[in-house]
Wavefront OBJ file of the C-alpha trace (Angstrom):
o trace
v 15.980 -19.315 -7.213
v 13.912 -17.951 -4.090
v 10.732 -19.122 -4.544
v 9.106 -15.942 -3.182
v 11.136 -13.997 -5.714
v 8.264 -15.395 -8.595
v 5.003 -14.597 -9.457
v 2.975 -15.596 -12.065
v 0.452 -14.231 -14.749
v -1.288 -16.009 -17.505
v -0.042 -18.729 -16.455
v 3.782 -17.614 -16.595
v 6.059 -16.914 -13.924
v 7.781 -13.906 -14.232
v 10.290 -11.871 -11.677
v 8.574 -9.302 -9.601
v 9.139 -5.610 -9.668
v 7.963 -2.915 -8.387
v 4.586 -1.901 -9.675
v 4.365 1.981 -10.987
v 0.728 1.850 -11.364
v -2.623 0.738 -9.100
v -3.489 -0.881 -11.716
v -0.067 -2.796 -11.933
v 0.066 -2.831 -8.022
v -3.775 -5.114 -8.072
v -2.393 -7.084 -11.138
v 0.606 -8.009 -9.451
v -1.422 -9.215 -6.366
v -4.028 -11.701 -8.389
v -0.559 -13.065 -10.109
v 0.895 -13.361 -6.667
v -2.185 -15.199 -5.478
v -2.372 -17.427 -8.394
v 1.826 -18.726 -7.485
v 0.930 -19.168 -3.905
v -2.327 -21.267 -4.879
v -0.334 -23.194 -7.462
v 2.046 -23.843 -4.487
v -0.072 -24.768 -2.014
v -1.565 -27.104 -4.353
v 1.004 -28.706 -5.464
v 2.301 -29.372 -2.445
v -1.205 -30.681 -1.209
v -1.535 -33.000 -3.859
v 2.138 -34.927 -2.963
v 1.654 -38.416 -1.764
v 1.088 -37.807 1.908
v 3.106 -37.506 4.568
v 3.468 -35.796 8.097
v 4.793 -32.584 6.035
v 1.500 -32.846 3.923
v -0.544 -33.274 6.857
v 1.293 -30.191 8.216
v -0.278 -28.024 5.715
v -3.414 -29.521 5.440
v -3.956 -29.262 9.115
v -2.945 -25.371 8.702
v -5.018 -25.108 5.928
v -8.080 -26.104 8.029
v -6.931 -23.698 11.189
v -7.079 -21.297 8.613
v -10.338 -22.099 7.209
v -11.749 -22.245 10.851
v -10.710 -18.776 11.862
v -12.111 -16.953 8.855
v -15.400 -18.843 9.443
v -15.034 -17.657 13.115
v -14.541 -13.999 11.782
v -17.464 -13.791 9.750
v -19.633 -15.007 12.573
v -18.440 -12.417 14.479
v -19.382 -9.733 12.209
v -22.734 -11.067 11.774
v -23.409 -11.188 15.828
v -21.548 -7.496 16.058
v -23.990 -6.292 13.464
v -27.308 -8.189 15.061
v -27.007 -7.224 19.073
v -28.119 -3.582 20.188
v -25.807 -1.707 22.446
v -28.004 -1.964 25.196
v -28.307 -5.978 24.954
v -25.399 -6.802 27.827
v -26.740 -9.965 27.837
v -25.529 -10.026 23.951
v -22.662 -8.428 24.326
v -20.696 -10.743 27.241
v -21.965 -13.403 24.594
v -19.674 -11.697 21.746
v -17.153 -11.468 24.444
v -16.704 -14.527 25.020
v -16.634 -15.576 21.051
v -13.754 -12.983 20.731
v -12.120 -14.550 23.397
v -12.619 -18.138 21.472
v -11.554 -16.590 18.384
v -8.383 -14.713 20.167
v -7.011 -18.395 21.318
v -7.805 -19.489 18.040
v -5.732 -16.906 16.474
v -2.757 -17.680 18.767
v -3.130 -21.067 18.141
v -2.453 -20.292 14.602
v 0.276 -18.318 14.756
v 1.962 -20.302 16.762
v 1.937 -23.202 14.123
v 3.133 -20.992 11.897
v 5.964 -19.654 14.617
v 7.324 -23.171 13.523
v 8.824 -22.408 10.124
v 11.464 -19.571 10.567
v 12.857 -17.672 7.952
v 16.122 -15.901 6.865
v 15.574 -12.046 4.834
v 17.605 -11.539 1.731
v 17.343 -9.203 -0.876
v 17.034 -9.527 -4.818
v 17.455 -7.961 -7.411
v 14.577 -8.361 -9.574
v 15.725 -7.004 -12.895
v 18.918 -6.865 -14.302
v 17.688 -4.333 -17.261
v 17.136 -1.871 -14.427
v 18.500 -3.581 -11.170
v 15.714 -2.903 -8.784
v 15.672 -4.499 -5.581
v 13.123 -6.095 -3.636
v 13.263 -7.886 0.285
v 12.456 -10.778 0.464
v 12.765 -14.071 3.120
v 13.747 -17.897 2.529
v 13.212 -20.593 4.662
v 16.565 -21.247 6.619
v 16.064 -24.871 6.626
v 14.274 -27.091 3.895
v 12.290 -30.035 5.667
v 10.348 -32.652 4.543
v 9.427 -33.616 0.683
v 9.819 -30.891 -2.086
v 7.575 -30.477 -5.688
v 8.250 -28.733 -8.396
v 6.353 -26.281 -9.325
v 6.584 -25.330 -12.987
v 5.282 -23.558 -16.075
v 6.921 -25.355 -18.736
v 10.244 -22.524 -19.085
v 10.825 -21.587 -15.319
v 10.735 -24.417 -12.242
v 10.936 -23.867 -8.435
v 10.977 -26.089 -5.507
v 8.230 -25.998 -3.112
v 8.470 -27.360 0.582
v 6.699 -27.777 3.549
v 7.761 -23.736 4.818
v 6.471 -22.510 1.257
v 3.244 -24.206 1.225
v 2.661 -23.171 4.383
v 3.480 -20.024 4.168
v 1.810 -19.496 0.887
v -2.010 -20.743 2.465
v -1.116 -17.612 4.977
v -0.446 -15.003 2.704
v -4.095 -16.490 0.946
v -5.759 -16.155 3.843
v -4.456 -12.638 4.482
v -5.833 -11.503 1.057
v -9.048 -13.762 1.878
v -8.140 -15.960 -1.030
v -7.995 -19.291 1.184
v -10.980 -20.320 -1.194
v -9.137 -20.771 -4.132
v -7.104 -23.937 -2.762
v -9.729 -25.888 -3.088
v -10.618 -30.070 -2.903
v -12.416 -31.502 -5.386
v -16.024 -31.680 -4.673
v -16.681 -34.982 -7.031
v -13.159 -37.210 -5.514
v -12.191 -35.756 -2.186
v -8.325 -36.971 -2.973
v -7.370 -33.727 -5.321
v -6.615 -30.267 -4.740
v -7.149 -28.064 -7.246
v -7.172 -24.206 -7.887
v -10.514 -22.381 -8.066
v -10.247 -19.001 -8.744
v -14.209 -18.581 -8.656
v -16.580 -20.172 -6.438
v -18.110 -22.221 -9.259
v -14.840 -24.251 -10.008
v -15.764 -27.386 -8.177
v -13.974 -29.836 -9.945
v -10.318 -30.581 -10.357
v -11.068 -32.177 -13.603
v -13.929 -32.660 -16.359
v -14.158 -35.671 -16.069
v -14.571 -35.381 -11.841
v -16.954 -32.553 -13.199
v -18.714 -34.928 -15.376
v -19.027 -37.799 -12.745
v -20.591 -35.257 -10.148
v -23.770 -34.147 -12.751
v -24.267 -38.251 -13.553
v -24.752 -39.074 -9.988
v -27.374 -35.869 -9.544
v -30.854 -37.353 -8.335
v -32.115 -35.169 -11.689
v -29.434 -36.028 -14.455
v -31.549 -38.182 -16.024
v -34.458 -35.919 -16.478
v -32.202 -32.937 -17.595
v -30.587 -35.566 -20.189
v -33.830 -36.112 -21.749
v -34.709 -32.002 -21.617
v -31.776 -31.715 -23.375
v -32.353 -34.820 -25.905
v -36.424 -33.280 -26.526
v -34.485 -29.893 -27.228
v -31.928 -31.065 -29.899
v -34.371 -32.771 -31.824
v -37.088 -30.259 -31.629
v -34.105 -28.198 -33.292
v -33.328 -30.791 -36.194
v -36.943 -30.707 -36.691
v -36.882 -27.152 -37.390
v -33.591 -27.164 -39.350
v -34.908 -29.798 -42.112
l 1 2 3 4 5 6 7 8 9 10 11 12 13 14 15 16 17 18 19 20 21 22 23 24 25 26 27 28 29 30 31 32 33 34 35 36 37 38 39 40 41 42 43 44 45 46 47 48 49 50 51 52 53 54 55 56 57 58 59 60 61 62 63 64 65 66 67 68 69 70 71 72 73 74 75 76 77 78 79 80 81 82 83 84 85 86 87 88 89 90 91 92 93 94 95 96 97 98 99 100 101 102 103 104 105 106 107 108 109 110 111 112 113 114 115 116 117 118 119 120 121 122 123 124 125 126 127 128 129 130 131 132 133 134 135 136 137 138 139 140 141 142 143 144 145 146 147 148 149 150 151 152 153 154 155 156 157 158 159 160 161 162 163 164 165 166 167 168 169 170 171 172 173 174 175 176 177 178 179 180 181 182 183 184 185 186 187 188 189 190 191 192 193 194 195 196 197 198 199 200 201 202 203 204 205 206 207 208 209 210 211 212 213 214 215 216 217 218 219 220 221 222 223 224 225 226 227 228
């Protein structure tokens, strides 16, 4: 199977139509986002190689640029139209972020691509375009959800950080703040953690974990006090 042929929702994988409502359309994109995450991560998490270090390295480009693109909002918004002083200054950072760009894309330029199409029901045989990599390189994961697997290479993971950053969704592929050595998926800023016990490890080590402990200790029996 095509990889880009499968989504997921609630944690399934299902084949993707076409979607006959907005509401459909948006659900359809957060399951997208979720099987390109789940890619990514996957891949990410292999034991590492050059491929890995491919993606990772694309990964950060990525990262870079949007942090370059929301600095230059910011300056846009701060310098007055008169300020040309201010405004060669923003020229030159969209110059800087113009290279950075090409750069980019032409890592990307690297992974080529063949178009098919699919038919992505056979209850009502609609069709969908779609592209494969023309050549598999490198390691391949499985990516699975316990009833449907697919194979995920360097191309795929790749590709799959660019379509998050297009959506700007490149958060959600996310290291683990407590281990640095796991990638995880965060589909909110607050999920930190690939695991509760890396979760766990991080609040132990805080300089005030031992205070809060003892809050929460005071707390629970002030409670059993009341209770009796």
């Amino acid at each position: 199977m095509v990889i880009s042929t499968v989504v997921t929702t609630r944690r399934k994988f299902i084949r993707s139509g076409v979607a006959q409502t907005p509401s459909e359309a948006r659900r359809r994109e957060r399951a997208i986002a979720g099987t390109d995450a789940a890619m990514a991560v996957a891949f990410l998490n292999m034991k590492k190689s050059r491929a890995v270090q491919n993606v990772l390295e694309i990964r950060q480009q990525l990262a870079d640029l949007a942090a370059m693109a929301d600095a230059l909002r910011g300056e846009k918004r701060q310098f007055q139209a008169s300020d040309i002083g201010a405004q060669h200054k923003h020229l030159a950072s969209l110059h800087g972020f113009d290279q950075r760009l090409q750069e980019v894309n032409r890592r990307l330029a690297s992974y080529t691509f063949v178009p098919m199409v699919a038919c992505t029901s056979f209850d009502t045989y609609r069709w969908c375009y779609q592209s494969a990599p023309k050549s598999q390189r490198g390691p391949i994961v499985p990516v699975s959800d316990g009833s449907l697997t697919v194979a995920v290479g360097e191309s795929q993971a790749a590709t799959a950080l660019a379509r998050l950053f297009a959506r700007a969704e490149l958060r959600t592929v996310h290291l683990c703040d407590n281990c640095r050595a796991n990638w995880h998926i965060a589909p909110r800023s607050i999920d930190r953690f690939c695991s509760k016990e890396c979760r766990e490890n991080w609040h132990t080590k805080s300089p005030n974990y031992a205070e809060k402990r003892r809050e929460i200790q005071k707390r629970y029996r002030d409670n059993l006090k009341r209770t009796k």
